[in-house]
KELO-280212 format. One record per residue (C-alpha): residue in three letters; chain; x, y, z. Coordinates in pm, whole numbers, plus 50000, padded with zeros to 5 digits. Each point is the difference from the previous one (the first is absolute). Layout:
ALA; A; X; Y; Z $
...
This chain:
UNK; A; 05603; 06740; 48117 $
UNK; A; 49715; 50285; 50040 $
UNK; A; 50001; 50310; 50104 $
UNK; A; 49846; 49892; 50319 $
UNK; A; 50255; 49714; 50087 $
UNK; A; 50280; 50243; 49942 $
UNK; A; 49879; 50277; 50208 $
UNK; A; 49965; 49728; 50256 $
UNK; A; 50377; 49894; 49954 $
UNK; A; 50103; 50379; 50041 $
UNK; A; 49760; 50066; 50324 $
UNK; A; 49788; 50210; 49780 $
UNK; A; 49647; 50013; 50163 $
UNK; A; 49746; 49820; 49817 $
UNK; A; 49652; 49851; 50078 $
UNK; A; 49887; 49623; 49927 $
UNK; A; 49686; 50009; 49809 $
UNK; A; 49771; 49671; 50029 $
UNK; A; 49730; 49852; 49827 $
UNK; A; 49812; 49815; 50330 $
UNK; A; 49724; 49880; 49805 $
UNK; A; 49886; 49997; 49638 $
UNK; A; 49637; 49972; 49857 $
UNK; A; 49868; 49948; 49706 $
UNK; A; 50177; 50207; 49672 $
UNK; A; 50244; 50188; 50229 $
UNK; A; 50316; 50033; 49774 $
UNK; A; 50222; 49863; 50260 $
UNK; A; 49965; 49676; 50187 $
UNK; A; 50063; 49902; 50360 $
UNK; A; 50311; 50077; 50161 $
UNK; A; 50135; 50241; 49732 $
UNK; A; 50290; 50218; 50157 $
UNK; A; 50136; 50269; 49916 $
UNK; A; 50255; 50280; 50188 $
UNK; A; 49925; 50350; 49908 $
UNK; A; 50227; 50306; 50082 $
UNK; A; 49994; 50346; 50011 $
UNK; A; 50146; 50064; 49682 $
UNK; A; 50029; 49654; 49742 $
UNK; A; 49726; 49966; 49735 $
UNK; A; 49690; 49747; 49987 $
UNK; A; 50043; 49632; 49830 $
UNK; A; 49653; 50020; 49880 $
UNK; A; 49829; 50363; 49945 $
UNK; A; 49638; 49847; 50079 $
UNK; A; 49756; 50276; 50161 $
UNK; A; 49981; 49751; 50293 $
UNK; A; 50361; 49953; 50024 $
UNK; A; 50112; 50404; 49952 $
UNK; A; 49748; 50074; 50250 $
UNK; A; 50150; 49743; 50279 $
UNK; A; 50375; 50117; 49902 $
UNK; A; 49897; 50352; 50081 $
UNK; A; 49845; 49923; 50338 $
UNK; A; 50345; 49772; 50072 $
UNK; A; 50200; 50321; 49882 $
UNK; A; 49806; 50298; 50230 $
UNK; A; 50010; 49762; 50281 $
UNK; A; 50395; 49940; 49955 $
UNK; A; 50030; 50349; 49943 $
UNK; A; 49804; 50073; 50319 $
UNK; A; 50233; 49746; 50209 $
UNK; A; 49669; 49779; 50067 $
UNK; A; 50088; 49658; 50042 $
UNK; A; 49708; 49898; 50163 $
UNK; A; 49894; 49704; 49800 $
UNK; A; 49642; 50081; 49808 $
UNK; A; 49719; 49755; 49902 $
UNK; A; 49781; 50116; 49746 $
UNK; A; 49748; 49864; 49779 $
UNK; A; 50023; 50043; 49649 $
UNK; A; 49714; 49926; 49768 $
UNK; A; 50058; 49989; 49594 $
UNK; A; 49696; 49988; 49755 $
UNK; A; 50009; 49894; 49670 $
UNK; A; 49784; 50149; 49701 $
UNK; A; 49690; 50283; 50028 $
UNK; A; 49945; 50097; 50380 $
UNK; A; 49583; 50021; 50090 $
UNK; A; 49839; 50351; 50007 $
UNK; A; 49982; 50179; 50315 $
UNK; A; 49659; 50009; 50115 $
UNK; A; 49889; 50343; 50113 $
């Protein structure tokens, strides 16, 4: 059992992260789950992944339960230049 599934067990708060959709060379596929809490390490450790276990953790911090849909784009290899 992970850290998520046991903080649910316990009544520890936790948020359910989901993958709604999945493009292309995302690194996780459609309906990937995973429950984050305040405190119990990432699975993972991919930028993409760190950055959505930190948004789950301020907002659990905060008490925000409001459920959140957000975009998330990931790009593979050199990124174009900026044009100025």
């Amino acid at each position: 059992m992970g850290p998520g599934a046991a903080a649910l067990r316990t009544g520890q708060p936790a948020a359910l992260l989901c993958m709604v959709r999945s493009e292309d060379s995302s690194p996780n596929c459609q309906g990937f789950k995973m429950a984050v809490t305040a405190t119990a390490d990432s699975i993972g450790g991919g930028i993409m992944e760190r950055k959505w276990v930190g948004l789950a953790r301020q907002r659990l911090l905060a008490g925000d339960a409001a459920p959140l849909l957000r975009p998330q784009v990931h790009r593979l290899g050199p990124q174009p230049a900026a044009r100025a």
